[in-house]
C-alpha positions in Angstrom: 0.4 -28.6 -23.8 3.3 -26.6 -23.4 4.5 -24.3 -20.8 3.4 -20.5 -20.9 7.1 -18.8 -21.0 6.9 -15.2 -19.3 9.7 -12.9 -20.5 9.3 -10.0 -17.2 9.5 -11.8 -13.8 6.5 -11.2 -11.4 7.6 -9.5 -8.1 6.6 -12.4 -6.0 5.9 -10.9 -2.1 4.8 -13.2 0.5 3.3 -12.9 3.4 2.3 -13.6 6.7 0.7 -16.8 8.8 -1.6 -19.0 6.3 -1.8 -16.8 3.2 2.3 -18.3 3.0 0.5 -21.6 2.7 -2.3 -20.8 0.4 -0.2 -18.9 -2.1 2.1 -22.2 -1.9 -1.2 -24.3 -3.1 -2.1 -21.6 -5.0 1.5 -21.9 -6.9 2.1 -25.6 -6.5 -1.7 -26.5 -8.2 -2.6 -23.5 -10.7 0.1 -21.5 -12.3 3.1 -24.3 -11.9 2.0 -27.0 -14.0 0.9 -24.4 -16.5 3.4 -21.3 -16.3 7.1 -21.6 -16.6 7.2 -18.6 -13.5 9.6 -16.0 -13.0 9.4 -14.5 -10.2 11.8 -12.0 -8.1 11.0 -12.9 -4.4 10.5 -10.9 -1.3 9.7 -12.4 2.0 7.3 -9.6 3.8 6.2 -12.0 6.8 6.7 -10.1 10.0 10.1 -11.8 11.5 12.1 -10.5 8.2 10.6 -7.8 7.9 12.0 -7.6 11.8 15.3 -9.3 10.9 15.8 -6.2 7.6 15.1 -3.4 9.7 11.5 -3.3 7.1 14.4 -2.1 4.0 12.7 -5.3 2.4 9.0 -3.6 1.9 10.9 -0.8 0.2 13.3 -2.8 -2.0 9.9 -5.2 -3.1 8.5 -1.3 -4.4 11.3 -0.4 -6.0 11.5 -3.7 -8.2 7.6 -3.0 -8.4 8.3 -0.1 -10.3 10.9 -1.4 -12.0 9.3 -4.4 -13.2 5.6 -3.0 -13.0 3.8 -5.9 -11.7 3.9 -7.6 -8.4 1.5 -10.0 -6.3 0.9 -9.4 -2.6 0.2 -11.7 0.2 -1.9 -10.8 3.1 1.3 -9.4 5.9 0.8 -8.4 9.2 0.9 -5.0 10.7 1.9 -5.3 14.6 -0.3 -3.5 17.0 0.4 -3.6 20.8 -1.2 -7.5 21.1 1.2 -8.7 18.3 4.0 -6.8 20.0 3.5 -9.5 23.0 2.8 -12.2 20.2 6.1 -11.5 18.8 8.7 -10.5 21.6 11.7 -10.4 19.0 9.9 -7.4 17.4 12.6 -4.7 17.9 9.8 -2.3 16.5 6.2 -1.9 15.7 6.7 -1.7 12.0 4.2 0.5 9.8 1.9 -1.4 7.2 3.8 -2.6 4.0 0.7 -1.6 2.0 1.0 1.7 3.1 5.0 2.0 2.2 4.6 0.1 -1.1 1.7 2.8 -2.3 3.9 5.6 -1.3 6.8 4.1 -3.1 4.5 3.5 -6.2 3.2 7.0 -6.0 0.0 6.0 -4.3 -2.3 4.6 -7.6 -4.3 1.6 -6.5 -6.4 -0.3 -9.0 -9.1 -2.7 -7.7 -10.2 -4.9 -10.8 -12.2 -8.1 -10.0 -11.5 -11.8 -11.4 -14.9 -12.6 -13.1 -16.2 -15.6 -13.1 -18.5 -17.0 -15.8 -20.4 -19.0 -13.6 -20.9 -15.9 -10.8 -23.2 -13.7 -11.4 -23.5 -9.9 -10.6 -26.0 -9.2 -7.8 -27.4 -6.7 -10.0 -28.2 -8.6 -13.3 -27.9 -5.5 -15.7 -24.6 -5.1 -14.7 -22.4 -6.5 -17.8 -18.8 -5.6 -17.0 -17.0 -5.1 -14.1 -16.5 -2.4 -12.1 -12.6 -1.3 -11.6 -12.3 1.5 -8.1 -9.4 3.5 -8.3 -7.9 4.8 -5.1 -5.1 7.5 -4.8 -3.3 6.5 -1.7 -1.0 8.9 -0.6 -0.7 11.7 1.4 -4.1 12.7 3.2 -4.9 10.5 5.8 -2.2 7.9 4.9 0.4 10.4 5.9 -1.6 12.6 8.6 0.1 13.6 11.8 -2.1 14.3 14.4 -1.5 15.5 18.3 -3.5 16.1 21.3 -3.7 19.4 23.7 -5.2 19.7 27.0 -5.3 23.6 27.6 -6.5 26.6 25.4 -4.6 28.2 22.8 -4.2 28.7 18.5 -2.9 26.1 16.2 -1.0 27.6 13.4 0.2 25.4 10.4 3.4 27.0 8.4 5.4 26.5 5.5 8.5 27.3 4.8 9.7 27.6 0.8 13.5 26.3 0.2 13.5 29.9 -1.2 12.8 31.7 2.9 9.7 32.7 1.7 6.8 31.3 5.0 3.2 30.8 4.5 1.3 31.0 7.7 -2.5 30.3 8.3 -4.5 29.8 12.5 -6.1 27.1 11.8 -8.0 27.2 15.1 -8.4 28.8 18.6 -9.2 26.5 20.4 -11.1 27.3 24.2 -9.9 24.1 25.7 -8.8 20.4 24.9 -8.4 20.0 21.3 -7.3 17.1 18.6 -5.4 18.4 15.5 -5.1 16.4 12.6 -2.4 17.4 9.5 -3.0 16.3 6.1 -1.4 16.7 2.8 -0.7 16.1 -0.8 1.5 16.9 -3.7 0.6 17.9 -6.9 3.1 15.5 -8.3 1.4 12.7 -7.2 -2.1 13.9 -7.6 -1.4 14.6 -11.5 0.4 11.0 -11.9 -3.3 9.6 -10.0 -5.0 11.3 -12.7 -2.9 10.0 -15.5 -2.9 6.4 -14.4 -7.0 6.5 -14.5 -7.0 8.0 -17.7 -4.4 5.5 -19.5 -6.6 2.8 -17.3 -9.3 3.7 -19.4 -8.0 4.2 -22.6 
């Protein structure tokens, strides 16, 4: 049987510690012998991520969006225990998940592989069920502080135009934790586009 051709390469991104050597199998015993693959590589394991100064996570996006299809490995996002795991680490570098979504405007669609022989837990369920997620802004790009004495937080915005909006958000009577969210209506719109022309 021949070779399935593919005319748009797949953004190819691998990853970190043993999903590098599953994705290999996965390559090496599925899709080779059956796919003649294109792919346009990225290497997001932690060291070159390191070694790029992370401007590989960003150029993977852009060639997602360019090419509009990419698979991800598992990568690794360095907390304080990795930071002694990995001494070369010149920086504890954000999640690559989180930069790719903001890159590609935040619109995450979870669809399952279904499996003939796997059944549903719940038997009258006949197709599957797709979750959309709109991952940007909000808690994904929150900045948050603490304070340790009374006082008023007040959150402002300033137009390009001079023109300031202010609002108190609280008066605080002691200690506090602020958190600062937000979202654009650019990328709220696009969320709502993508589900519809997922649907359609």
């Amino acid at each position: 049987m021949p070779k399935i051709t593919m005319t748009t390469p797949l953004v190819e991104m691998d990853g970190d510690e043993m999903t590098r050597v599953l994705w290999q199998l996965i390559k090496d015993q599925l899709i080779l012998p059956h796919v003649d693959l294109k792919t346009e590589y990225y290497d997001l394991g932690l060291l070159h991520r390191n070694e790029t100064q992370d401007q590989v996570t960003i150029d993977a996006a852009n060639a997602t969006v360019k090419y509009g299809v990419a698979v991800k490995c598992a990568t690794i996002t360095p907390n304080r225990q990795r930071m002694e795991e990995y001494p070369q680490l010149t920086e504890m570098w954000k999640s690559p998940n989180a930069t790719i979504r903001a890159i590609l405007d935040g619109t995450v669609f979870r669809a399952p592989i279904t499996i003939d022989s796997i059944k549903p837990t719940v038997r009258t369920w006949e197709k599957p069920i797709t979750i959309a997620r709109h991952a940007y802004g909000d808690i994904y790009k929150a900045s948050e502080f603490v304070t340790d004495e009374p006082g008023e937080c007040i959150m402002t915005f300033k137009g390009e135009s001079g023109a300031e909006k202010t609002v108190i958000i609280h008066k605080a009577n002691g200690p506090a934790i602020w958190l600062g969210q937000h979202n654009t209506d650019s990328s709220i719109r696009s969320f709502a586009r993508a589900c519809f022309e997922y649907a359609t």
